[in-house]
Every structure is written in C-alpha cells, then in structure tokens.
C-alpha positions in Angstrom: 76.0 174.0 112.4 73.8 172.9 115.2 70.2 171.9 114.2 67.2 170.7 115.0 65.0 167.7 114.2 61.2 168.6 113.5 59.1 165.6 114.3 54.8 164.6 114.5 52.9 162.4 113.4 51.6 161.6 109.8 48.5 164.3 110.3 50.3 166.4 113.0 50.7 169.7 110.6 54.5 170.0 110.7 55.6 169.8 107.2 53.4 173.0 106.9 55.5 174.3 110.1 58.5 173.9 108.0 57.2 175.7 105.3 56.0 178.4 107.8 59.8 178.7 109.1 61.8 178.1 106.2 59.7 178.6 103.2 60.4 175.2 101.4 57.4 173.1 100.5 58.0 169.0 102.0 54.5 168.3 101.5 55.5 165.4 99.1 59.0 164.5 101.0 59.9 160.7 101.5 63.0 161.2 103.2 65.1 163.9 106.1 65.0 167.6 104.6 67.1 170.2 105.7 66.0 173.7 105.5 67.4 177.3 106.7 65.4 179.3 109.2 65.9 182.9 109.5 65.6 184.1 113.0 64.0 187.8 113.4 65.3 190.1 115.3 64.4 193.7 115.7 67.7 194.6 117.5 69.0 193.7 114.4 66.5 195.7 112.7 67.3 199.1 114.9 71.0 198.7 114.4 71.1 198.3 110.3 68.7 201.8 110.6 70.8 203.5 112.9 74.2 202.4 110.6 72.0 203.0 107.5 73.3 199.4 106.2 73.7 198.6 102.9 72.9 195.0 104.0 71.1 193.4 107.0 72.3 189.8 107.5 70.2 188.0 110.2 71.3 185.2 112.3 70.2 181.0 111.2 69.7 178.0 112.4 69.3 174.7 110.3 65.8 172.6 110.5 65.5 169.0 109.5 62.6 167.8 108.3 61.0 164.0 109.1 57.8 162.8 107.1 55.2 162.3 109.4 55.5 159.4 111.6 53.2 156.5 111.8 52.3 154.3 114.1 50.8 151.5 112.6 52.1 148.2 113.1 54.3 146.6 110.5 54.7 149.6 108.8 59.1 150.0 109.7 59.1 153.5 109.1 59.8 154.7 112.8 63.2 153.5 113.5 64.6 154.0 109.9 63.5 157.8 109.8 64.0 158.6 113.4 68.0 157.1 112.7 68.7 160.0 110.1 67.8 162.6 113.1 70.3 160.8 115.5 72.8 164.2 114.7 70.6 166.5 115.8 71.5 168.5 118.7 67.4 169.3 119.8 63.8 168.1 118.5 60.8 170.0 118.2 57.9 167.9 118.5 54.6 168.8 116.5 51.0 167.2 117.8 47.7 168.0 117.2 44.7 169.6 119.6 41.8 170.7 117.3 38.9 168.9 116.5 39.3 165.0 116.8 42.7 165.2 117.9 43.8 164.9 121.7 47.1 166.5 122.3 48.7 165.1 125.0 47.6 161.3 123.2 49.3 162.5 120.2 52.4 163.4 122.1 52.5 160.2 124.0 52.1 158.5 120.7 55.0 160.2 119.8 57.0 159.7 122.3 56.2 156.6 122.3 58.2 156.0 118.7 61.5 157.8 120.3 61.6 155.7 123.7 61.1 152.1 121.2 64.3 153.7 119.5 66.2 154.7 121.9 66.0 151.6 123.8 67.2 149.8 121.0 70.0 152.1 120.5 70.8 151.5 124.8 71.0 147.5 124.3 72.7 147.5 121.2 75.2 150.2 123.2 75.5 148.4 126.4 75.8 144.7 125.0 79.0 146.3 123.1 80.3 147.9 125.6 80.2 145.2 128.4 82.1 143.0 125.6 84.9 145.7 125.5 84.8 146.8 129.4 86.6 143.2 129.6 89.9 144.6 128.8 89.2 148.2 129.4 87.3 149.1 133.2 87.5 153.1 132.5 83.9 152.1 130.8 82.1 151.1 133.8 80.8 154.7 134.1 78.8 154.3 130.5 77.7 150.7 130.8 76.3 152.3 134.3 74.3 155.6 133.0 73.4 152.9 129.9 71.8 150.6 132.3 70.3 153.6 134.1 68.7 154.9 131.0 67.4 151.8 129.8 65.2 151.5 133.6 63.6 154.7 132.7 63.0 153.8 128.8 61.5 150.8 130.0 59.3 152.2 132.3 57.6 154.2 129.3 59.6 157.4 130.5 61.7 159.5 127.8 65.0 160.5 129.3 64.0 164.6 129.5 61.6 163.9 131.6 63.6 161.1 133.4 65.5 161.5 136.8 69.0 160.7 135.3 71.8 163.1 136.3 73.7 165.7 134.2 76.3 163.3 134.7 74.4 160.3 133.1 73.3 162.3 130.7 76.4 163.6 129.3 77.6 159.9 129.5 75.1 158.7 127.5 76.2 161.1 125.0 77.6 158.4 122.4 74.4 156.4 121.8 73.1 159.0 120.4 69.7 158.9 121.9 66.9 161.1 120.8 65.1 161.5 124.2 68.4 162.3 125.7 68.1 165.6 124.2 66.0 169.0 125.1 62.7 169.1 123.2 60.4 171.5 122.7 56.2 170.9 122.2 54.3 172.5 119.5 50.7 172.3 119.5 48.5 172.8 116.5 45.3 174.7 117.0 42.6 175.3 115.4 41.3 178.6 114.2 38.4 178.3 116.9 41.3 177.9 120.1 43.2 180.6 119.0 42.2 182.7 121.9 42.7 179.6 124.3 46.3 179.5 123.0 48.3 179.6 126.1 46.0 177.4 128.1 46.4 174.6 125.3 50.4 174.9 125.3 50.6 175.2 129.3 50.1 171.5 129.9 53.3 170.5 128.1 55.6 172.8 130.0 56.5 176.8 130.2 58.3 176.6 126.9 55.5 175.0 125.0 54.0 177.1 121.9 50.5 177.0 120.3 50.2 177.7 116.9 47.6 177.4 114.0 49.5 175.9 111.6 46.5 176.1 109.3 47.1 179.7 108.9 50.5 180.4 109.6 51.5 177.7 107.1 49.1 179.1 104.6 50.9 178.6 101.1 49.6 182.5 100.8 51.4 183.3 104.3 54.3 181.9 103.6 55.1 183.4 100.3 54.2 186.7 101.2 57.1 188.5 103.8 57.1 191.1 105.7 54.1 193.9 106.1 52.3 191.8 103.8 52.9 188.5 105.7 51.1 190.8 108.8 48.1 191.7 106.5 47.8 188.4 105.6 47.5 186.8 108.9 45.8 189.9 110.5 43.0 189.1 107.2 42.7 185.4 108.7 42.3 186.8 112.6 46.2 186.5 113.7 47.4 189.6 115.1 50.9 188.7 116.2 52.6 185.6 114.0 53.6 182.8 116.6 56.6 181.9 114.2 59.2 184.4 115.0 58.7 183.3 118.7 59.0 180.3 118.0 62.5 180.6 115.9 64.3 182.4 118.3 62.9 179.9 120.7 64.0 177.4 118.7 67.7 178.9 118.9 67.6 179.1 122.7 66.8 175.1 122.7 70.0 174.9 120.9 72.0 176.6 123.5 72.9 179.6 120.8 73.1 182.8 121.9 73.3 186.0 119.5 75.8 188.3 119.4 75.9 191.6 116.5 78.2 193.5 114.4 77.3 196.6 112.5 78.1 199.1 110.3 77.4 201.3 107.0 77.6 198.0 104.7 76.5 195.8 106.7 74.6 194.7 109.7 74.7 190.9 110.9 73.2 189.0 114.3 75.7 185.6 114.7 74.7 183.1 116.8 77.3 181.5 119.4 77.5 178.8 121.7 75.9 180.0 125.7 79.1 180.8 127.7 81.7 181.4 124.6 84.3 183.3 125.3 85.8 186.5 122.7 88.1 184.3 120.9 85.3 181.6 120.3 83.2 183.8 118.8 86.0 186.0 116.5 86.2 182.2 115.2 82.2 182.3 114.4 83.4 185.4 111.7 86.2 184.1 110.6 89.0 181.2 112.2 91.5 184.2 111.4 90.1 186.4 114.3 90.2 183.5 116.5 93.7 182.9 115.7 94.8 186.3 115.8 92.8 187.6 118.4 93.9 190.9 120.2 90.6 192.4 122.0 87.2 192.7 121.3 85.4 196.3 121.5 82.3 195.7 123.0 78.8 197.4 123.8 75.4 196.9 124.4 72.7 197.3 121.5 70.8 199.2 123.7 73.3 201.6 124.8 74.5 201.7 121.3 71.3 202.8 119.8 71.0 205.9 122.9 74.1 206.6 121.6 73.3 206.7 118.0 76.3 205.5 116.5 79.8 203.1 116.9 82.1 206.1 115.6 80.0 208.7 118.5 80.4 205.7 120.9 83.8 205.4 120.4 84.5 209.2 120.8 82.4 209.0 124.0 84.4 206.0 125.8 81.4 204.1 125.8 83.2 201.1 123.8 84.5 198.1 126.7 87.9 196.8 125.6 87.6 193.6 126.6 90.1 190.6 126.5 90.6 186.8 126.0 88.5 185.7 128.7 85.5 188.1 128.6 82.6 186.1 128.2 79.8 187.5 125.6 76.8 188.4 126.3 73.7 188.4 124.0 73.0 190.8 122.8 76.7 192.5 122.6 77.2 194.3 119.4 81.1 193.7 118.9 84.4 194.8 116.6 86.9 192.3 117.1 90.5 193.5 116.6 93.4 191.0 115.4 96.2 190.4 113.8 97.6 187.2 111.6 
C-alpha cells in the first residue's frame, strides 16, 4: 500500500496531526509509526443511504509517523530517522506559524535536513555506479540525472522545486531520495490566525493547508467522531474541520484515485492508481477479478443517486458496459463481472 511520510520538526505539532488523522497517540514515539487514515467521503455516504447498506467501508491510505526532527548539531537523529521514510511514496511536511515561530524558516530548516540526506544518498549512488558503468555503459543515463541532482542539492535546492526533468527524475528513482518526491506543506496556526488561514498556507504553494493543530488534535477532538467531533470543534471556534481536506488531499498526492461499489450489504470507496485501467482495479477487490475479468458495468455516482438505485439503473440502460481498456474514472461506482 502506497503511503506517506509525516515529517516537522521537534515542536512542529505533527504527532498531534497524526493523532488528528488516524487516532493513535505517538506523543511518546522514539521510532517510524505507521497508522491508518480513513478518508471521508460523502459520495460514499449518499450511496450506502440510497442502497440502505448494512456496512459502509471507506477508502485508506497508510501514514507513517517520524518523531520530530532536530536540528541541533551532533545530535545524529536526522539521517537515521529520515532513512526509515526512504519507502515512502509522498511526504507531508508539518511547520509552525503562530507566535514565535516563522513558517517559511521552519520549512527551510526542514528541508534543510532532507537535501543533507539526500545528497548523501546521490554520492554514495553515483560513486557506485561509476564503478560498475565500467563494464556496463547502459548506466550513463543515471550517473547523468545523479550528477544533475547532486548540482541542485548542492545549491541548497530540494529536487521538487528543482529544474530536473521527468526524465531525471524517474531516473533517479533508485536512490531513493526524499526530495525527489511530491510534498505537501502543512502549516500550524494558532487559534488567533484562523481567519487568516488561507493567506498563511498561500505562500508555500496552491496545495498548501493551514490548520490549528491545537484544536483539531485536541485529545477531546479526536476521540469524539462524527456530529460530536463538529460540536466539539464548532465549541472551540472551527466551523468546518480542515482534516478531511486534508486526507483526501493527502490521497491525491499519492496519485490514488477512488473508485465505488455498492449495494444492500455493503457500500465501499477503493482507491486506485490515476490512469488504471478495469482489470487493474478488479485486481484492487480481489486478483481473481483481475484474472478473470469479463467487463465492468459502470456509472457515475451522481447519475446513480438521480437514478436512485443499481437494479432501476440497470432496468433503465443507464449501466456502460465497458471493457479491458476503459480507463476509470473517479468517482465511477462499478460491478465487475468475471469468471475464473
């Protein structure tokens, strides 16, 4: 399963982000901790009430945890912890902009930690490679994009925001390195910015989120779910919770893409890689329907819901039969028909 590293500094607030996306408590945590997040979703929602569900299943995506970074010299922690998020396919990164804190020093702090990594991880890389490019030249492409990267690491530039290619990029894909892949910036408010939200999150790109993890991480918050998770925050001044934005953002990051099945016992949202194919995702429900694949029956969850149900749908021609090569959409609620 595709996840994604959480990362700040010591004081940044994000182990009470985790807590406010997955519920687990990693206030004391030495070491990487991997947690579930449940992504909302209110087409989700509409379809288990329209199919009166016995069970509503929503879609996941796996978090992993660092302790809070620090920056202090001789301390060692940076490259040790930041190695155990080498597998992760996206970071979120976590700095602070309330009182005494300056955002975009915090981030640069931060980033500061990946780009000391990740050029360690480039010359260790390139010096083996060059040793085994002696006997095989089909590696000159790497040692290239490696030597590339390592120009804008040194210049104090992370690769996302470098000028490497898609090409270089995907190249570089073996070293592992952690500003070689998409990130997205949190910013911890206080309760005082909440109306200046958006203004504090513009500065660090379109897809930036503020969020006052003091509240929304509130042990009370996050125990509560539901209606009384809104009456909670709506006590504390929060109208609209930032975290369920911030989940399903967290899932576009990842390239995942959501597609829905439903019915009288059970609705579910599955997540998908942007671009799959039917058969790829009949293998998301089970490798049988991807092995025995026929055709996939196909409709829009907003059509659906006009319609009011799959069997009235059906009756109505409104269902798409749709082959090997139709490429799902999300959002496509979908009966996948096979046979092993």
């Amino acid at each position: 399963m595709e996840h994604l590293g959480l990362l700040g500094l010591a004081d940044s607030g994000h182990a009470a982000l985790f807590a406010a996306l997955t519920g687990q408590d990693v206030s004391a945590a030495a070491e990487r901790i991997l947690g579930q997040v449940a992504i909302p979703d209110d087409r989700l929602e509409q379809l288990a009430a329209m199919s009166e569900s016995q069970k509503v299943v929503p879609a996941t995506l796996q978090l992993a945890y660092l302790p809070g970074l620090s920056t202090e010299a001789g301390k060692g922690l940076g490259s040790r912890l930041l190695g155990s998020v080498r597998d992760s396919d996206a970071l979120m990164l976590v700095v602070r902009a309330d009182e005494g804190h300056e955002a975009a020093r915090e981030l640069a702090a931060l980033e500061e930690e990946l780009i000391l990594a990740d050029l360690e991880s480039v010359e260790s890389r390139v010096y083996k490679q060059r040793r085994a490019a002696k006997g095989d030249k089909a590696l000159a492409p790497e040692i290239a994009a490696l030597d590339r990267a390592e120009a804008v690491l040194s210049d104090g530039t992370p690769i996302y925001r470098g000028d490497l290619s898609d090409g270089d990029r995907a190249l570089l894909a073996p070293a592992f390195l952690l500003t070689n892949k998409p990130a997205l910036v949190v910013v911890n408010i206080g309760t005082e910015q909440l109306a200046d939200a958006e203004a504090l999150a513009s500065p660090f790109g379109d897809d930036a989120f503020a969020v006052c993890i003091e509240l929304e991480g509130d042990p009370d918050v996050v125990a509560a779910q539901g209606p009384e998770r809104a009456e909670l925050l709506a006590d504390l001044g929060i109208l609209e919770s930032v975290v369920p934005r911030l989940a399903r953002a967290a899932l576009s990051l990842l390239g995942r893409r959501t597609f829905l099945t439903t019915g009288d016992k059970e609705s579910r949202a599955w997540t998908f890689r942007a671009g799959a194919a039917a058969p790829e995702c009949a293998g998301v429900i089970h490798s049988d329907l991807q092995r025995g694949f026929i055709r996939a029956e196909v409709i829009d969850w907003r059509e659906l819901l006009e319609i009011g149900s799959w069997p009235k749908a059906k009756d109505a021609g409104k269902l798409r039969v749709e082959g090997k090569d139709y490429i799902v959409a999300d959002g496509d609620v979908v009966e996948i028909r096979f046979n092993v």
